[in-house]
C-alpha positions, 0 to 999 in steps of 0.5 A, a space after each residue: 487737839 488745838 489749844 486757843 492761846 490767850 487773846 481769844 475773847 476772855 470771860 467777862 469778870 472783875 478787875 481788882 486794882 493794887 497799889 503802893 497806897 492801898 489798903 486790903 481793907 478796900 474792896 479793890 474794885 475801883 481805882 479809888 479802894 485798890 488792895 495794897 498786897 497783890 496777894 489779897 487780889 489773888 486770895 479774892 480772884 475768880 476765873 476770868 478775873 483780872 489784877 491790875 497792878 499800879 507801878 511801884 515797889 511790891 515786896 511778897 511772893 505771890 501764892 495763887 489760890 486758884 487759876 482760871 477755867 478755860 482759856 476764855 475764863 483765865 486770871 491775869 496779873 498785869 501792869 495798869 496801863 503803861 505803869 512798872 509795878 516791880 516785885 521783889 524778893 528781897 528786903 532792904 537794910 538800912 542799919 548798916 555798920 561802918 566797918 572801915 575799908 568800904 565794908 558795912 556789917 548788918 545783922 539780921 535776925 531769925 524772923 528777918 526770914 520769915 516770909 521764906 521757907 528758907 534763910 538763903 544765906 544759910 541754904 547752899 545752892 543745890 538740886 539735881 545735876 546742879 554742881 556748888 563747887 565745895 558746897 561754897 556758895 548760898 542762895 543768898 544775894 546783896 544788892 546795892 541800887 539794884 545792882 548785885 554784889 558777889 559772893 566771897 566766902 571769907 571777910 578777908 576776901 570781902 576786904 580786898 574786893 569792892 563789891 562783894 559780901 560774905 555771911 556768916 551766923 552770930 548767936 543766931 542772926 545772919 551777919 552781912 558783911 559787904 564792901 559797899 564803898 559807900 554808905 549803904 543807909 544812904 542808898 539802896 541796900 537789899 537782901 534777898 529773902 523769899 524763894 520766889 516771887 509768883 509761885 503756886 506750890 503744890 497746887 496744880 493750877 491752870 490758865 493763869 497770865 502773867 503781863 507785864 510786870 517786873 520781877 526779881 531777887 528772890 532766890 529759888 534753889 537749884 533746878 535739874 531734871 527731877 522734881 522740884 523745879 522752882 523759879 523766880 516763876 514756876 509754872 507747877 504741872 499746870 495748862 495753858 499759863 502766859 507770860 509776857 512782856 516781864 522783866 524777871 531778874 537776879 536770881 542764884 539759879 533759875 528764871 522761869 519753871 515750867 516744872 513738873 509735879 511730883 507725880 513724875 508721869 514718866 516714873 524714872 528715879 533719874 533722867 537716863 532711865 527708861 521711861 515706861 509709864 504713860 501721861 495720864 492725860 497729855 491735854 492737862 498739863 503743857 501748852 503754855 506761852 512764854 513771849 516777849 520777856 526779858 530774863 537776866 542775871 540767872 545763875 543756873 538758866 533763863 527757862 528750865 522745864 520738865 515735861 510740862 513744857 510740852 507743846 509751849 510756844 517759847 518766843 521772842 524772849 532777850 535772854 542773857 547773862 546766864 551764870 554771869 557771877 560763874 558760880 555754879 557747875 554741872 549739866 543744867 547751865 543754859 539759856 533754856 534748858 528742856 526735857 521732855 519737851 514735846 512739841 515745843 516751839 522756841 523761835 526768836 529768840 536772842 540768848 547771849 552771855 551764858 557763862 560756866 564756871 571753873 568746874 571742870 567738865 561744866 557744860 554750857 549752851 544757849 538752847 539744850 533740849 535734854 532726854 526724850 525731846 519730839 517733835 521739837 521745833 528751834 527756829 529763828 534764834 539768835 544765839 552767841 557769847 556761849 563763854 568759858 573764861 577758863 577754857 575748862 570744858 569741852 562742851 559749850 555751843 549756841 545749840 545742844 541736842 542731847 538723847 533724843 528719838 526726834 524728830 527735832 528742827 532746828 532751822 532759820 538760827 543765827 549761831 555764833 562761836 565764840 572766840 574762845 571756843 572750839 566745839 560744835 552744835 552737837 544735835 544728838 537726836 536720831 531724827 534731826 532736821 537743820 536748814 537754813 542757820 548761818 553758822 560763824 565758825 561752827 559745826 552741826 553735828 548730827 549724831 545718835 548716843 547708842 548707849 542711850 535708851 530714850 523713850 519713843 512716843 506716839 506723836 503728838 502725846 506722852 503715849 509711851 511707844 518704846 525705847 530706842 534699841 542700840 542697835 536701831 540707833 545704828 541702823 542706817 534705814 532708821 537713823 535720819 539726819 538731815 543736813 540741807 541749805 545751812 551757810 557755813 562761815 569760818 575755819 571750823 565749819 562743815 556737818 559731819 561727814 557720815 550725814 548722808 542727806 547733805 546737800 544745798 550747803 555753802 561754806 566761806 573759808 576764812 579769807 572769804 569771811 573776812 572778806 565778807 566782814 561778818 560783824 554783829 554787836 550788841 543793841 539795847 533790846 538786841 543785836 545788830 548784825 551784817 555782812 557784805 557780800 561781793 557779787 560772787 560771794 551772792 552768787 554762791 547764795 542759790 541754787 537750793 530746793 524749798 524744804 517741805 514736810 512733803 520733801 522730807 517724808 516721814 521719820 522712820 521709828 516715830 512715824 510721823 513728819 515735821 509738825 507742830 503741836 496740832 500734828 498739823 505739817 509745815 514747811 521752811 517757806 519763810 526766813 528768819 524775817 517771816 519773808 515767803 521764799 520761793 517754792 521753785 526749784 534750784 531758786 532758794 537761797 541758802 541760810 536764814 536770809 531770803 532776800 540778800 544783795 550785793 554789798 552791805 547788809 544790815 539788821 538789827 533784831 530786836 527782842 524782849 520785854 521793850 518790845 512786847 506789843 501790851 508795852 503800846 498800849 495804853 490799857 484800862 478796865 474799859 479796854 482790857 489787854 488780853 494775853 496776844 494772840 492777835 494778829 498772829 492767829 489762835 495757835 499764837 505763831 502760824 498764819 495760814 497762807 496757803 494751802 497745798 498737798 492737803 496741809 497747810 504752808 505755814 509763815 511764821 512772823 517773827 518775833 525777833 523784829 527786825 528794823 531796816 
């Protein structure tokens, strides 16, 4: 079943305008009466409404009481024009105490918390998976102009270290105490207070778009693999939901929640049991777009989802400084973390700076598709800086694929070991497919968990088929790796040695890669990257055969080939730039790059909010800007180009931009 993505043509409705010097007695039709609360928008919108939102300052949580129709009849949230409206989850103090030393105490009083279900500097960071290393840190969050403090768990640990705070409760009022330096009363000081700033509760609600705003500071509480889910955002068990060009920050656990419901389709009480129940209906929930987004300053991850991110299109986010203050532990730490993620596509984008904590056995990864992941595509990302400061665990890499049936892709990927570590790209699926990554001093390496009994299903659905047997996970006629055309640069680099379907790959030892001068740094919206290649060094870089869905067949316990989300087959005919690579054989050119030459190449790609294609363009009532499709086709990243074989080539521009 194909799903239209926002930029279809949208329902005729009304546009209601917000803004700082509104007053929700108006009607907010008009530029001249807009609603002051972007919550009394939402109270009053119908399906194929939009809420234009002026730039300023907006401190609420926003509680949709209803979602749009069908994708031609959505209800969208979105800047006026080129405008910031900034919503917060936080309050500012401005009776701060001089305490001497740089420190300011405030007190702030039951009812300061009263917008929340909870005071998050009494609540401690939880949630499934999710390890507090000895209960010691809350949800709570201080900042100063913007800019977060850390959390201590003494005043006498506040005193010693310049921008940091602890809490503590005095006959009944939280009390703060922060060393600021400064005076605080004379700049911005701001506490967190709400748990999220969009968040539709219990309500299942559909076809919402969210564009263009900036959101941040509120403090949602842990989010492992079981219900509850929640973000800054959370997408609960709804469809079709779009979220682009936002800027979502500073939150203790998670950015995005594309979270399931409490009526767990799958039935298990924990995320290894086996999944023996069937979705009720796999078309009502899922297929939403999360595009162009800046996510930072998450503790716990970026994106997180359970089950209802199924058949998303993830793409062309900046994701970065994931558990930044290294406060939380356990199995959920990453730039997107998914389960169940059946036939969702995560492609360009750039996560960099994903942290652990001190916590032994803390694992950390930039993607890690957890349990029961199908028909899975990682295509075209740019992952690095996955960093462990005290060496404690073993587990950290660019990509983590962990209890899978598959099959999952992951090709045309940019993956950078960081200098401290020493582990692998584990791709623990018994179905796994991985072309054309460049890799710097890395593995892949394929894998399946015999002790694993992950569910199986029908392509294309949640129609429970089996569990994957031990002995099937062993079976040299069912097992399928694939291991093809992948460019391997520095000393820990090779796929393992019992992948059988190897072959097309290029490794540079590390003389050869420094003699190749691999570099990359950071740009202000992404990455530069480059190399030089000698003429011999280019000479290595040829001889493959084009990967085709045709080529690969069909995988053996699932029974279908590598397909989107409309079972529709692809092949690998573009690069990590959208550039057609040859279909002759033994002329493909190895990793994510069609096109290199002799010397110096340089790119810098770019990702996020800044550019997101609505940043452009000036937006009005008269000229709506609707969610984007546009130029990139109705199932929000394929263009057709060619017909062969009966299925289609598909090219898939890229969303990480590259400048010459």
């Amino acid at each position: 079943m194909a799903l239209a993505m926002p930029g279809c043509a949208q329902a005729a409705g009304t546009f209601y305008y917000v803004a700082t010097d509104g007053d929700d007695s108006h009607d907010g039709k008009s530029l001249q009466t807009p609603f002051r609360r972007i919550q009394k928008a939402a109270d009053v919108m119908q399906p194929g409404d939009t809420c234009l939102i002026r730039g300023g300052q907006y401190r609420e949580k926003i509680v949709p009481v209803r979602g749009g129709s069908s994708e031609h009849a959505r209800i969208t949230y979105r800047n006026y024009a080129d405008e910031t409206p900034v919503i917060e989850g936080s309050e500012r103090v401005r009776d701060w105490v001089d305490q001497g030393g740089g420190v300011w105490k405030a007190q702030l009083p039951p009812g300061f918390f009263d917008s929340s279900p909870y005071n998050p500097f009494i609540t401690k960071a939880s949630g499934h998976c999710i390890v507090n290393p000895g209960n010691a840190w809350s949800l709570g969050m201080v900042y100063l102009n913007g800019e977060p403090l850390s959390e201590r768990t003494t005043l006498a640990d506040v005193q010693s270290s310049p921008r940091t705070w602890c809490a503590s409760q005095e006959n009944g009022a939280t009390a703060i105490c922060a060393r600021f330096d400064v005076d605080p009363n004379a700049a911005a000081a701001e506490v967190s207070v709400r748990d999220s700033c969009f968040d539709p509760g219990e309500q299942v609600l559909n076809f919402i778009s969210i564009q263009g705003l900036t959101m941040k500071q509120a403090s949602p509480n842990g989010s492992g693999p079981l219900y509850p889910q929640r973000g800054i955002i959370t997408v609960h068990a709804g469809k079709g939901w779009a979220i682009e060009g936002c800027v979502i920050s500073d939150s203790p656990c998670s950015g995005i929640a594309l979270a399931t419901g409490p009526e767990s389709w799958y039935g298990p009480r924990s995320a290894t049991q086996e999944a023996n129940g069937t979705a009720p209906d796999f078309h009502a929930s899922g297929f939403h777009l999360v595009r162009h987004n800046t996510i930072e300053r998450c503790g716990q991850a970026g994106i997180i989802g359970m089950i209802n991110g199924h058949s998303s299109i993830i793409e062309g986010n900046l994701i970065q400084d994931i558990n930044w203050q290294q406060k939380l532990g356990g199995a959920e730490t990453a730039g997107i973390k998914l389960h169940w993620a059946h036939d969702v596509l995560l492609r360009s984008n750039i996560i960099r700076r994903v942290y652990t904590t001190n916590l032994a056995g803390s694992n950390h990864f930039g993607v890690w598709l957890d349990f029961a992941n199908q028909g899975a595509r990682i295509t075209g990302n740019i992952i690095y800086d996955i960093i462990d400061p005290f060496n404690v665990t073993p587990k950290k890499s660019p990509v983590y694929l962990e209890a899978n049936v598959g099959p999952i892709v992951v090709d045309n990927n940019i993956l950078i070991k960081h200098a401290s570590d020493s582990y692998n790209n584990d791709l623990g699926s018994l179905h796994s497919v991985a072309v054309h990554n460049l890799l710097l001093e890395g593995r892949l390496v394929h894998f399946t968990d015999p002790s694993r009994r992950v569910p199986y299903y029908e392509p294309n659905s949640m129609q429970f088929v089996g569990s994957l047997q031990p002995l099937e996970a062993q079976d040299p006629n069912i097992v399928r790796h694939v291991n093809r055309n992948n460019i391997y640069i520095g000393a820990f680099s090779a796929c393992n040695d019992e992948v059988r379907d190897a072959q097309g790959n290029v490794q540079f030892d590390r003389s050869e890669q420094q003699a190749l001068g691999f570099r990359h740094a950071d740009a202000p919206t992404g990455v530069a990257i480059g190399f030089d290649l000698s003429d011999g060094a280019l000479a290595r870089l040829a001889g493959c055969d084009l990967i085709t869905s045709e080529g690969l067949g069909e995988f053996p316990l699932v029974k279908q080939q590598i397909a989107d989300r409309d079972g529709q087959p692809y092949d690998i005919d573009t690069d990590i730039q959208g550039r057609p690579r040859t279909r002759e054989p033994g002329s493909v050119m190895p990793g994510p790059f069609a096109g290199l030459v002799t010397g110096k190449n340089e790119f810098v790609f770019s990702a996020g909010a800044s550019v997101w294609p609505g940043a452009e363009e000036t937006r009005t009532e008269e000229k709506p800007k609707q969610a984007t499709a546009d130029r990139r086709g109705a199932d929000g990243g394929h263009q057709t180009v060619a017909a062969t074989a009966g299925h289609r080539s598909v090219a898939d521009t890229p969303l990480v931009r590259r400048h010459s």
